[in-house]
C-alpha positions as CSV (number, residue, x, y, z in Angstrom):
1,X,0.0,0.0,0.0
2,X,1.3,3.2,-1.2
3,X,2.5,6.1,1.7
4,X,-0.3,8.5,2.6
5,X,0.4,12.1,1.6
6,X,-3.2,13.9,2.1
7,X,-5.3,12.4,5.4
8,X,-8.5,14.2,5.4
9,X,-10.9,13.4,8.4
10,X,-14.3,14.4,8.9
11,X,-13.8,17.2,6.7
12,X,-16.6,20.2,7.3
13,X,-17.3,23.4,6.4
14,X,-20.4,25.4,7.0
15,X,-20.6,29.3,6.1
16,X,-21.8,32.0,8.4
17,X,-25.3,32.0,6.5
18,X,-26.0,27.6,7.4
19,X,-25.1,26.2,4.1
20,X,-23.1,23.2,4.6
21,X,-20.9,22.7,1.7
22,X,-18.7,20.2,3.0
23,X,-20.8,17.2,5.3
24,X,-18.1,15.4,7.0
25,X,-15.5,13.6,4.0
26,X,-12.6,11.5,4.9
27,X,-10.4,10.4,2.3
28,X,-6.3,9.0,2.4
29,X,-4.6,10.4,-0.6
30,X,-1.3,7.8,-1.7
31,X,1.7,9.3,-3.2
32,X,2.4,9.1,-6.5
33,X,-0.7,8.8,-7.8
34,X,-3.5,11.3,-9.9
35,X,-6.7,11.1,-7.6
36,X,-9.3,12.7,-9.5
37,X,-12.6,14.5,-8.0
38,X,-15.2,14.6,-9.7
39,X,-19.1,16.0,-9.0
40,X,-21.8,18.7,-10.3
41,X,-21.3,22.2,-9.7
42,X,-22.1,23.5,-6.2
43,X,-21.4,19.5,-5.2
44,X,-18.6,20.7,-2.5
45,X,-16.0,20.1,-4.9
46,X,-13.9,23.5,-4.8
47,X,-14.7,24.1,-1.4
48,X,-12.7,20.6,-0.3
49,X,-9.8,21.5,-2.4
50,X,-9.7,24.8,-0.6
51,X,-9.7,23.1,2.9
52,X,-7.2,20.5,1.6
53,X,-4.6,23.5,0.4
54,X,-4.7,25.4,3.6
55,X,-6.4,28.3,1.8
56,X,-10.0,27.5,3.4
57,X,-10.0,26.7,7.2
58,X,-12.8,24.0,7.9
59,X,-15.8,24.5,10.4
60,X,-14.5,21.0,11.5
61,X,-12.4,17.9,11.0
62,X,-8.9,18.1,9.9
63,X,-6.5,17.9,6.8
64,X,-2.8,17.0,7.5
65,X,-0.2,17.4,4.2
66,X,3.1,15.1,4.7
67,X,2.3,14.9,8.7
68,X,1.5,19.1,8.4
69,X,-1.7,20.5,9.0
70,X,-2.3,23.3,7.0
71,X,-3.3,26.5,9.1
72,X,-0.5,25.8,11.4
73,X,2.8,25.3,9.0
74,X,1.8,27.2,5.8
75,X,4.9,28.0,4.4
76,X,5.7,24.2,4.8
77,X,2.6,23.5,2.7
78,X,3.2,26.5,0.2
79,X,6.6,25.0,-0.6
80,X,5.1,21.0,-0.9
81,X,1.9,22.2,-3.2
82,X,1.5,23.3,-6.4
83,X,-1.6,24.8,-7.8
84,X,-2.6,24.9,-11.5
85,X,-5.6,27.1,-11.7
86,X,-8.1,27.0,-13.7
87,X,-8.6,30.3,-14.5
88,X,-5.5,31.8,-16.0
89,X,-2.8,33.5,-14.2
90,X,-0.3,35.0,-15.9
91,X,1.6,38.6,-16.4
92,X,0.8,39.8,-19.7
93,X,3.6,42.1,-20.6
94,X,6.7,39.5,-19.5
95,X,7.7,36.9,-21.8
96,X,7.4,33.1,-20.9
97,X,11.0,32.9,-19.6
98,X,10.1,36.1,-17.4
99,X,6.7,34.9,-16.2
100,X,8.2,31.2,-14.8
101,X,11.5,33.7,-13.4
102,X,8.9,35.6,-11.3
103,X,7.6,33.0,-9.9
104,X,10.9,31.4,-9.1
105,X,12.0,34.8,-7.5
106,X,8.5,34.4,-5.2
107,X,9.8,31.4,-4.2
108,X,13.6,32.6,-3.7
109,X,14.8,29.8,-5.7
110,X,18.4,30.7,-7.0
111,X,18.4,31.5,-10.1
112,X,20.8,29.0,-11.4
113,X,18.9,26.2,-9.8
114,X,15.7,28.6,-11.6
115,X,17.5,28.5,-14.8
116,X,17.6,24.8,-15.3
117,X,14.1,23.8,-13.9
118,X,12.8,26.0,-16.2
119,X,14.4,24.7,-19.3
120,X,13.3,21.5,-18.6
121,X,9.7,22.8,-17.7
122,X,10.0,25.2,-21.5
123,X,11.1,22.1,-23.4
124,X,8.4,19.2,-21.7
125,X,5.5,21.4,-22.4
126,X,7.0,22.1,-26.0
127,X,7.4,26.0,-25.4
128,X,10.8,26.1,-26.2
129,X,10.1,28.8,-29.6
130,X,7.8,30.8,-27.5
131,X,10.3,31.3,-24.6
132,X,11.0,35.2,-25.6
133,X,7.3,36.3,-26.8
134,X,5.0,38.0,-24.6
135,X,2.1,36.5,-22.5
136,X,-0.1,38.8,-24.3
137,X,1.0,37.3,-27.7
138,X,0.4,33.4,-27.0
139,X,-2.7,31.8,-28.4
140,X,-5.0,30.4,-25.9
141,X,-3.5,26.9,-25.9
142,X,0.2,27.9,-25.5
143,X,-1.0,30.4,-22.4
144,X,-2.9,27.4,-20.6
145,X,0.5,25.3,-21.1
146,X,2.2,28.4,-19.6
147,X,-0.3,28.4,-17.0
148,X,0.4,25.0,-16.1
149,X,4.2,24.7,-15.6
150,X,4.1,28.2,-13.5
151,X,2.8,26.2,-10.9
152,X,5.6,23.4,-11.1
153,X,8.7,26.0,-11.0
154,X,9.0,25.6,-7.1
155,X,9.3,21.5,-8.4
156,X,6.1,20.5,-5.0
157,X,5.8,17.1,-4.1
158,X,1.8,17.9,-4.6
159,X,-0.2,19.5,-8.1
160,X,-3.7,20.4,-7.7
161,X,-5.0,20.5,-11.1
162,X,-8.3,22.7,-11.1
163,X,-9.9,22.0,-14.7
164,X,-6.4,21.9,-16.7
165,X,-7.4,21.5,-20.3
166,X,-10.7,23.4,-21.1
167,X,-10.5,25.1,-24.7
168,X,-8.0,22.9,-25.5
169,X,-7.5,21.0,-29.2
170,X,-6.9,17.5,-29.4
171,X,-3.2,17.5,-29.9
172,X,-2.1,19.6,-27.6
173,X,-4.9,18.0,-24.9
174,X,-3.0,14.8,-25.7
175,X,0.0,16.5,-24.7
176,X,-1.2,18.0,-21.3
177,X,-2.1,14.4,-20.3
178,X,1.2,12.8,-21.2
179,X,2.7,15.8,-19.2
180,X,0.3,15.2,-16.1
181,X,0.7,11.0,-16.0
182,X,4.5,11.8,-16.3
183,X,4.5,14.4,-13.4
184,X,3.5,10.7,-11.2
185,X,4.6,8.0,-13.3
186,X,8.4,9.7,-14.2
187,X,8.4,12.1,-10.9
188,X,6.7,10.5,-8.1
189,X,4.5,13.5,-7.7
190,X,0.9,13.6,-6.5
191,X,-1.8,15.0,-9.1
192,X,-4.7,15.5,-7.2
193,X,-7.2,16.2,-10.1
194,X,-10.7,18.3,-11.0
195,X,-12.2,17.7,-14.1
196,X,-15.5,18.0,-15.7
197,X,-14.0,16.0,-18.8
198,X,-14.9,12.3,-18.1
199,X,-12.6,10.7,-20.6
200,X,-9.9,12.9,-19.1
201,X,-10.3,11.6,-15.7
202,X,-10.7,8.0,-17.2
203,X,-7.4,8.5,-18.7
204,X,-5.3,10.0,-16.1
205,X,-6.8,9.3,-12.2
206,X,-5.6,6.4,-10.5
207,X,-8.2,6.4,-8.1
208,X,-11.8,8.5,-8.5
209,X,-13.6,10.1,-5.8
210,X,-17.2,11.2,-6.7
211,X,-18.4,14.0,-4.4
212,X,-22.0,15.6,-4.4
213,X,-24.2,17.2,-1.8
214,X,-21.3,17.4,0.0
215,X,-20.6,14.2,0.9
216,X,-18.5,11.7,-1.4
217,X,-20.7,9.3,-2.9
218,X,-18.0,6.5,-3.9
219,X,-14.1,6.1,-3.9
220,X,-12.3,3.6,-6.6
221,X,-10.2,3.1,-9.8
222,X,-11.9,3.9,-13.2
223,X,-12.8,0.1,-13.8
224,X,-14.6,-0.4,-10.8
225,X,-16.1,2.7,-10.7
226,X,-17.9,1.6,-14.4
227,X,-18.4,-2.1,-13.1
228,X,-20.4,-1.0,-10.7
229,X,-23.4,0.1,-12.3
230,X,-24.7,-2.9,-13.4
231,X,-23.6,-5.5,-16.1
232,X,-24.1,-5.6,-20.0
233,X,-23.4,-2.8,-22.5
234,X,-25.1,0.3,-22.7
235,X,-27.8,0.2,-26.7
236,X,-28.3,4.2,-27.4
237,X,-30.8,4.5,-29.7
238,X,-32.2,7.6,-31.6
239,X,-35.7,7.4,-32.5
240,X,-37.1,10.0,-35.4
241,X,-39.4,11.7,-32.7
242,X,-38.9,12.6,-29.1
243,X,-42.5,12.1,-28.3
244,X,-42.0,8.7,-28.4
245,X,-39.3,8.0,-25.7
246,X,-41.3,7.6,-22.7
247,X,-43.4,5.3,-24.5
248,X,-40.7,3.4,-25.7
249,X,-38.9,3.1,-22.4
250,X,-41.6,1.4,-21.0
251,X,-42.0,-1.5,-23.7
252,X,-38.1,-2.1,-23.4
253,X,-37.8,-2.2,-19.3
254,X,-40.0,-4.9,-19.3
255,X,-38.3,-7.1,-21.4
256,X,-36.2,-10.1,-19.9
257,X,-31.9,-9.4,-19.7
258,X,-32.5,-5.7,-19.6
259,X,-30.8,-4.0,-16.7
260,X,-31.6,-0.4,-16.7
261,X,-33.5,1.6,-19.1
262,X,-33.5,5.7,-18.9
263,X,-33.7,8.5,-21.7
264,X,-30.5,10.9,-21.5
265,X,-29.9,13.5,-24.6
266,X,-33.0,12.5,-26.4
267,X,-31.6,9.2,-26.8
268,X,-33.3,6.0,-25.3
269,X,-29.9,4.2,-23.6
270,X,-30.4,0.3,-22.9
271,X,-28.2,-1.7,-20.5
272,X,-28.6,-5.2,-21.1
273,X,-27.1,-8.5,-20.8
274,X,-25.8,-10.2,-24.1
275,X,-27.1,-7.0,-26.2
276,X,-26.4,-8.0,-29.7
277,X,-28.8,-11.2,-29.5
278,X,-31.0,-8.4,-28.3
279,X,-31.0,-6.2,-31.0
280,X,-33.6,-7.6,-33.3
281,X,-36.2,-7.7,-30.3
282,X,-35.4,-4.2,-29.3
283,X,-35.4,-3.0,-33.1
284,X,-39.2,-4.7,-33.2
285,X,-41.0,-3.6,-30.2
286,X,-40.0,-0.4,-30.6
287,X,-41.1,0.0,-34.7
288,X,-44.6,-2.0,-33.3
289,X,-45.5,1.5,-32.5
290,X,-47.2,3.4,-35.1
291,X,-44.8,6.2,-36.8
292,X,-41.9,5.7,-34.7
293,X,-38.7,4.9,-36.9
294,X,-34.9,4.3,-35.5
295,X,-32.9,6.1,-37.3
296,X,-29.6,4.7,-35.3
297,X,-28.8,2.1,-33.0
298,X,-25.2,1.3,-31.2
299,X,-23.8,-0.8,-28.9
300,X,-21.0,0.7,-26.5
301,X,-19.5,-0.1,-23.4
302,X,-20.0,1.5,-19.8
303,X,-18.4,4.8,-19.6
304,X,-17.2,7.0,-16.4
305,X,-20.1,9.7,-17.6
306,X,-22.2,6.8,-17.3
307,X,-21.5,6.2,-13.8
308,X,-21.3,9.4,-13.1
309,X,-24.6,10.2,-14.3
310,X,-25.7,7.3,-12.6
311,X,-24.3,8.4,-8.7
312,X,-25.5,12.3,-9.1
313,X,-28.5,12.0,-11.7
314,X,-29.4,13.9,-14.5
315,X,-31.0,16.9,-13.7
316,X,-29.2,20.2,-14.8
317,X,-27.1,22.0,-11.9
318,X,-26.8,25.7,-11.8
């Protein structure tokens, strides 16, 4: 069993006006892993990272970092963490170079030990043309890799990654994963993770922690996480008219080997057992109703949305 780096207990945090955003979580984060948290907005999410960071002092329970806790040896904890925000933070008139130097100089890292942790930081993220141009100038992809490594100059034993690839293209997405898995797998570090992109937590957490109301809901790798919702592969099916849906959800629940049946995105989804000998029945009952056509039909396997979906349900959050 790996070492424990982050040991939340009872974890609690209630504001001055009642609302408890935080209803008592305890969690062991291992070291040298990406733990990803994942949960609607308003779920408690931000709130916990906050408390586990030392920037947010719970109304009870208790965080302790490497044997620290948080309130009472922050600049222990400001030299061990790292945060990526999601929101970018960066000085618009100082080149790339400059940007990661300032933050070294925050840190009072000397500057030869600066100089080289930065070169290596430029030339992983693939910066290394861009080190002399302005913030200012940088697309949005090349300022959210910028974003990234400035909070990796002080080299922390822990990266909270707050939402690190939105607006992102598919390449350089790619990139920002190999760079996060390598910041564990080559590094040792701990990526504790936030993510509203499913297939990016699939991809890069170790372990998942799904967290609404306040409370997490369940704590496990990816592949239990999406065996747990019930056996058989998900049928979506789009049907020429909406209006039908509700009707046809009730002829398919009844039928034998079906697991679940619920309507998500105007498409009926089907989880069933053995679903291609199923098709053909499926593909009947529903065309037995008058005017209804499917105009597509796929089989696909269990997904991380899907149990997420499952756990916190499908109404919209604000």
């Amino acid at each position: 069993m790996s070492e424990v780096v982050i040991q939340i207990t009872d974890l609690q945090k209630t504001y001055d006006n009642g609302f408890e955003a935080v209803k008592g979580i305890t969690l062991n984060i291992p070291r040298g892993i990406v733990y990803g948290f994942l949960g609607p907005n308003g779920a408690g999410k931000t709130t916990s990272l906050k408390m586990m960071v030392g920037l947010l002092k719970p109304s009870n329970g208790q965080v302790t970092i490497n044997g620290h806790i948080p309130e009472q040896h922050s600049q222990e904890i400001k030299k061990l963490i790292g945060l990526i925000p999601q929101d970018l933070v960066l000085w618009e008139d100082l080149t790339v170079y400059e940007n990661l130097h300032f933050v070294a100089s925050m840190y009072r890292i000397p500057k030869n030990v600066a100089n080289e942790k930065i070169d290596t930081l430029i030339k992983e993220i693939k910066l290394e043309e861009k080190r002399n141009s302005l913030a200012k100038h940088l697309s949005g992809g090349l300022k959210r890799r910028l974003n990234i490594i400035m909070g990796l100059v002080h080299d922390p034993q822990i990266v909270v990654c707050d939402e690190p690839t939105p607006g992102l293209d598919a390449q350089s997405r790619g990139l920002v994963w190999d760079f996060i898995m390598n910041l564990t797998r080559k590094q040792g570090k701990t990526v504790i993770l936030t993510t509203h992109f499913m297939e990016e937590a699939d991809r890069l957490s170790d372990i998942i922690s799904i967290i609404d109301n306040g409370k997490v809901l369940i704590t496990d790798t990816g592949e239990n996480l999406k065996n747990s919702i019930g056996e058989g592969d998900l049928v979506e099916i789009h049907l020429n008219n909406s209006a039908f849906l509700n009707s046809s959800l009730d002829l398919i629940k009844t039928m034998d080997g079906v697991e679940d049946v619920f309507i998500h995105n105007d498409t009926l989804q089907v989880r069933c057992l053995n679903a291609p000998s199923k098709l053909a029945v499926i593909f009947n009952k529903l065309e037995s109703q008058e005017g209804l056509e499917v105009r597509d039909l796929k089989i696909r396997k269990t997904t991380l949305e899907d149990v997420f979906l499952n756990l916190t349900g499908r109404d919209l959050r604000e």
